[in-house]
C-alpha positions as CSV (number, residue, x, y, z in Angstrom):
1,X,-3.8,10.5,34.4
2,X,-1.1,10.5,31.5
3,X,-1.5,13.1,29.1
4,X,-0.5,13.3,25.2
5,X,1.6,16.1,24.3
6,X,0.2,16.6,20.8
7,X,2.7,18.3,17.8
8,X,1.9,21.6,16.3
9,X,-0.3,21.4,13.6
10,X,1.0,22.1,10.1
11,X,-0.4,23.9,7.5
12,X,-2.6,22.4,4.7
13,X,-0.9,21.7,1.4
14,X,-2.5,23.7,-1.1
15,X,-5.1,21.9,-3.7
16,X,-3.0,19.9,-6.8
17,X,0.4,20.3,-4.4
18,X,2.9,17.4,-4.8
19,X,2.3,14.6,-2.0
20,X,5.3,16.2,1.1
21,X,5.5,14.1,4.4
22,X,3.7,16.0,7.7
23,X,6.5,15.7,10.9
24,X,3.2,16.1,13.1
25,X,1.1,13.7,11.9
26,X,3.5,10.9,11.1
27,X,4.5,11.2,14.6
28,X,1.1,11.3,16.1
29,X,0.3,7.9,13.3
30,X,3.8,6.3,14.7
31,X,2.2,6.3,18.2
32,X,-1.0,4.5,17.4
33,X,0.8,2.1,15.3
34,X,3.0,1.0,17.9
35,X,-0.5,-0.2,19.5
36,X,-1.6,-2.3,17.1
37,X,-2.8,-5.9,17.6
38,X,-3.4,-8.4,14.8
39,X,-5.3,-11.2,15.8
40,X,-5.7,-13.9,12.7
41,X,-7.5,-10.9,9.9
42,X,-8.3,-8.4,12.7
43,X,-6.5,-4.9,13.6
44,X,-6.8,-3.5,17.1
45,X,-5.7,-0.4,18.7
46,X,-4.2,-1.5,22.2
47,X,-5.3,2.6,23.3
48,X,-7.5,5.1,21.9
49,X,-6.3,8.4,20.1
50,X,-7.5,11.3,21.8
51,X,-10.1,13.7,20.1
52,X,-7.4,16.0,19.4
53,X,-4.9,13.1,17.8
54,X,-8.4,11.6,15.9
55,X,-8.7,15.3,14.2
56,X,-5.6,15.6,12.9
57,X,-5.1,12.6,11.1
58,X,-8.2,12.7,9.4
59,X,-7.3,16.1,8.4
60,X,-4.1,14.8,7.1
61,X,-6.1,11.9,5.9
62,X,-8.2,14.3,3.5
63,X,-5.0,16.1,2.4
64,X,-3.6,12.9,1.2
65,X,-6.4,11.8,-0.6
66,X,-7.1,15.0,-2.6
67,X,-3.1,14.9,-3.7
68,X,-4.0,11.5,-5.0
69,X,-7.0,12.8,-6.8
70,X,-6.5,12.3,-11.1
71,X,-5.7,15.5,-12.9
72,X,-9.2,17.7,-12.9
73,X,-9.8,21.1,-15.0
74,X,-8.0,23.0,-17.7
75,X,-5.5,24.4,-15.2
76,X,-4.4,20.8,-14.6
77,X,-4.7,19.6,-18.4
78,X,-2.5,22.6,-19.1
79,X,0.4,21.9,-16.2
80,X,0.6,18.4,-17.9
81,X,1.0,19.9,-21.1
82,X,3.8,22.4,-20.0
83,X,5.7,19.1,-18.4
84,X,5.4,16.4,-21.6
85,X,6.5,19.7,-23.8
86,X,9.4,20.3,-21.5
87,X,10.7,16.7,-21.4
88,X,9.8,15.8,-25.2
89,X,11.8,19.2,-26.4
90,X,15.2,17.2,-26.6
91,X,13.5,14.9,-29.7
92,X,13.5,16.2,-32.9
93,X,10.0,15.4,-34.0
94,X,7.4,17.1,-36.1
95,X,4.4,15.8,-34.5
96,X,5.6,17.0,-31.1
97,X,2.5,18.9,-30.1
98,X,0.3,16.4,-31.2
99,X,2.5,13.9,-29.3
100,X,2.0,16.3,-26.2
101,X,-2.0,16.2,-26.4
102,X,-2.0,12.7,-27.3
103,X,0.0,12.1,-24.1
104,X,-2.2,14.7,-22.0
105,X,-5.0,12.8,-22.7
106,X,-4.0,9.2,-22.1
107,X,-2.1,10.3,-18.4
108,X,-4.8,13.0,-16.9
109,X,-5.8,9.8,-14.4
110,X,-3.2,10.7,-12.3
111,X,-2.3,13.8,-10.5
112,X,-1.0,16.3,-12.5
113,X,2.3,16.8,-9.8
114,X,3.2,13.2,-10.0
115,X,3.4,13.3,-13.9
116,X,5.4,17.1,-13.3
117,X,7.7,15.0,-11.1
118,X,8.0,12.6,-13.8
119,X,8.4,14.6,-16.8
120,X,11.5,16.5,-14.8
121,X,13.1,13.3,-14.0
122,X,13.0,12.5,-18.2
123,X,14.5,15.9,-18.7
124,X,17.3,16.1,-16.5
125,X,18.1,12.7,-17.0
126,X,17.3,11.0,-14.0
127,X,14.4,8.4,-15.3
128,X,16.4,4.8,-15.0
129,X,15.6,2.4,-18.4
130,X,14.4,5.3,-20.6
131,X,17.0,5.2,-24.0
132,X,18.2,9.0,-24.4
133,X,18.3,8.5,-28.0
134,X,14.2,8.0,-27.8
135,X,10.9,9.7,-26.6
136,X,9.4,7.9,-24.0
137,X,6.1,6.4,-24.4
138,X,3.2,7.4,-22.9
139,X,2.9,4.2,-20.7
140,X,6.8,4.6,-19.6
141,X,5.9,7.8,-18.5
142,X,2.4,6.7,-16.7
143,X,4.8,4.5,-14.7
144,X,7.6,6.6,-14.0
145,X,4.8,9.5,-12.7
146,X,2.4,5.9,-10.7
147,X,5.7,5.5,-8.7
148,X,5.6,8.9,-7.3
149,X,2.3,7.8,-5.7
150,X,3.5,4.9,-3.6
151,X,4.4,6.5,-0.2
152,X,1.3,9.0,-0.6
153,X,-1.1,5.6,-1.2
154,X,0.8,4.0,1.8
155,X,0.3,6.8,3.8
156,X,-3.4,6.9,3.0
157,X,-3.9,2.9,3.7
158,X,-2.0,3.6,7.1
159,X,-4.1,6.4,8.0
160,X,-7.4,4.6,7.0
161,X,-6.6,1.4,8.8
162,X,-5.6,3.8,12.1
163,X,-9.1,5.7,11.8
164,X,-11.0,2.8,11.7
165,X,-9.6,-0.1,13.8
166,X,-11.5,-1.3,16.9
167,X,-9.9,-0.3,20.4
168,X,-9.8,-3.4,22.4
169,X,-7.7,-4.0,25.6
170,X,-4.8,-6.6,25.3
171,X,-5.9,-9.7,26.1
172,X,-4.6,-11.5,29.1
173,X,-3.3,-14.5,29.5
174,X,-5.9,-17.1,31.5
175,X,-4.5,-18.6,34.7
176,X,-4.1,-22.3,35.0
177,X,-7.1,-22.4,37.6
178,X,-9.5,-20.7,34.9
179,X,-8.3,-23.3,32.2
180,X,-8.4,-26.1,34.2
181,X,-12.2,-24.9,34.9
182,X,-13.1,-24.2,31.5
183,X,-11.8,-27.3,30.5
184,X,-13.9,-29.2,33.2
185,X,-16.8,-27.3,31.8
186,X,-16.4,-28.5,28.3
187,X,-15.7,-32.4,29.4
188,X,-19.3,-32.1,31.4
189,X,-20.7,-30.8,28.2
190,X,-19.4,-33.7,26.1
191,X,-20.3,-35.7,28.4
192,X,-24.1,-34.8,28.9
193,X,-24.2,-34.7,25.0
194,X,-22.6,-38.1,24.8
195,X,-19.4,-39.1,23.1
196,X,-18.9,-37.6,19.3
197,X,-18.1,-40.2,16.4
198,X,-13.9,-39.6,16.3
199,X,-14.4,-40.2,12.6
200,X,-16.6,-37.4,12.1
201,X,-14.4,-35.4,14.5
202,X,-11.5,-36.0,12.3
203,X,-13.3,-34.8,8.7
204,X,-14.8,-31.8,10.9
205,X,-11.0,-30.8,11.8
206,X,-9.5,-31.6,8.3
207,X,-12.4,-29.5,6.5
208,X,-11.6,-26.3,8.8
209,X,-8.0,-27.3,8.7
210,X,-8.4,-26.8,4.6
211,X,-10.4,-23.7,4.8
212,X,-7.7,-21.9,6.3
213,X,-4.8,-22.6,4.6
214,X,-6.9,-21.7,1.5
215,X,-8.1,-18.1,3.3
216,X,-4.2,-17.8,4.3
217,X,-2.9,-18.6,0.5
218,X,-5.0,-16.0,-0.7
219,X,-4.4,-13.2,1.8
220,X,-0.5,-14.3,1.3
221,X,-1.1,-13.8,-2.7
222,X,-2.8,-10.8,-2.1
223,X,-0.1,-8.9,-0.1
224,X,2.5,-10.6,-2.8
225,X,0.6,-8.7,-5.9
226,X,0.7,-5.6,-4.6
227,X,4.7,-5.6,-4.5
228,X,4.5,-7.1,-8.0
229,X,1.4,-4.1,-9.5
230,X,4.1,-1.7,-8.0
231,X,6.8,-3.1,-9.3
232,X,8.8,-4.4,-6.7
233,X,10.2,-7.9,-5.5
234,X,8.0,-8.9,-2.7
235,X,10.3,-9.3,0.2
236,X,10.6,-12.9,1.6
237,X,10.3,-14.1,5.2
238,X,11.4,-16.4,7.2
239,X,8.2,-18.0,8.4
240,X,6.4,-17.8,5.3
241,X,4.3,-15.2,5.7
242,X,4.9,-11.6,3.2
243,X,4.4,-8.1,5.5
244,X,2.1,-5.8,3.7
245,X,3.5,-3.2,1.3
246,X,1.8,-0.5,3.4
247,X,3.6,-1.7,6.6
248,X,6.5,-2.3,4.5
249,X,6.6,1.9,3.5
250,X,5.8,2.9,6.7
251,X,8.4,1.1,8.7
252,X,11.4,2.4,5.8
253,X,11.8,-1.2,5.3
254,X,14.2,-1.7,1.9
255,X,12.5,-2.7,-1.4
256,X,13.9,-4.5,-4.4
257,X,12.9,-3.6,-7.8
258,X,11.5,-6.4,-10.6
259,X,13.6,-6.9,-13.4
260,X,11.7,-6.7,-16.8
261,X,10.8,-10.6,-17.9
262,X,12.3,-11.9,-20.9
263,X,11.0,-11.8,-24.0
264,X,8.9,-15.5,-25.2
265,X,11.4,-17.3,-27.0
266,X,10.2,-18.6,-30.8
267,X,9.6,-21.8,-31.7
268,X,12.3,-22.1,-34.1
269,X,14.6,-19.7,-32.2
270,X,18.2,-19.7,-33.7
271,X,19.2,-20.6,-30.2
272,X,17.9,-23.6,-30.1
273,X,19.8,-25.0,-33.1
């Protein structure tokens, strides 16, 4: 009977901690992701996580989720406040304190480290398309501070769909003998119900033919908009079909980010004369 070695458990991050990634668990996730099965909109897991491998991930699971929780309590409200007065120091304003509550309010939906991690980038510098000459706005800053969050989300998404796929065998291929014999089996059934009307056949075929390209459109527009929400260029492939952002993450796959669109032209642009 094979056993799995299973990695030393890590310690907890504390409560309002910054999203870090967890050696143990990412390797104990890599191994039951390497047995998954997609068949059409199902996920399977080719072999079942021990107890011991089940525990740990939703452990880590939890973690994750509670570093994606919004800012909660004064203690929060207050490390936000520390952050936006940090970054906004460099701007001579007088309504910089108002500025900084103003600011508090509008971002305490996220997690108080990811707008830390933000505000640290705007003050050293290191926040691409902010103008130095500027404050940012409370929205660039929501944005810089929401991108933080995207290996922590895909990390939760991977862990979720892990937890909760069905375990189901591969499925084997049928010998010839069985699908010559199922196929016997179906012509005696036709032929004790009598012949079908080809014509009706045909609509039957076209009609279930039409519902799923329409279910595959939208599951392909789905996995498209959640590049485009997070700001990147969903990836294109060569058979058509977009992988899922959360895949995407977890596999270290290269992303592109979306260039800003154009302003609307006027109607009586200058250009245009």
């Amino acid at each position: 009977m094979q056993t799995t070695t299973l990695p030393t458990k890590t310690s907890p991050q504390a409560p309002g901690s910054s999203w870090t990634p967890d050696p143990a668990a990412t390797l104990v996730a890599d191994r039951a992701a390497s047995t998954i099965l997609r068949y059409d909109t199902r996920v399977v897991l080719q072999r079942a996580m021990t107890p011991a491998e089940k525990d740990l991930l939703k452990d880590r699971l939890a973690t994750v989720r509670k570093t994606l929780l919004p800012a909660n309590g004064e203690t929060d409200l207050k490390r936000i406040g520390r952050a936006l007065s940090a970054a906004l120091m460099g701007y001579a304003r007088p309504d910089t304190d108002k500025m900084v509550r103003d600011y508090t309010r509008l971002l305490s939906a996220l997690p108080a480290w990811a707008i830390e991690q933000a505000c640290d980038d705007i003050r050293r510098g290191g926040a691409s398309g902010m103008d130095p000459n500027f404050p940012p706005s409370a929205p660039a800053i929501h944005k810089l501070a929401d991108e933080k969050l995207v290996q922590a989300r895909a990390e939760r998404d991977k862990l979720t769909l892990l937890l909760t796929a069905p375990v189901e065998e591969a499925r084997n291929n049928a010998t010839p003998e069985s699908r010559a014999h199922v196929a016997a089996s179906l012509q005696a059934f036709h032929e004790r119900m009598g012949t079908p009307d080809p014509q009706e056949s045909e609509q039957r075929k076209a009609e279930r033919e039409k519902q799923e390209q329409k279910r595959a459109d939208h599951a392909e527009m789905s996995r498209r908009m959640d590049y485009i929400r997070q700001g990147f260029e969903p990836p294109t492939n060569k058979h058509g079909i977009t992988i899922s952002m959360s895949l995407a993450l977890s596999t270290g796959m290269q992303l592109t980010r979306r260039k800003p669109a154009p302003p609307p032209r006027h109607e009586f642009s200058p250009d245009d004369q």
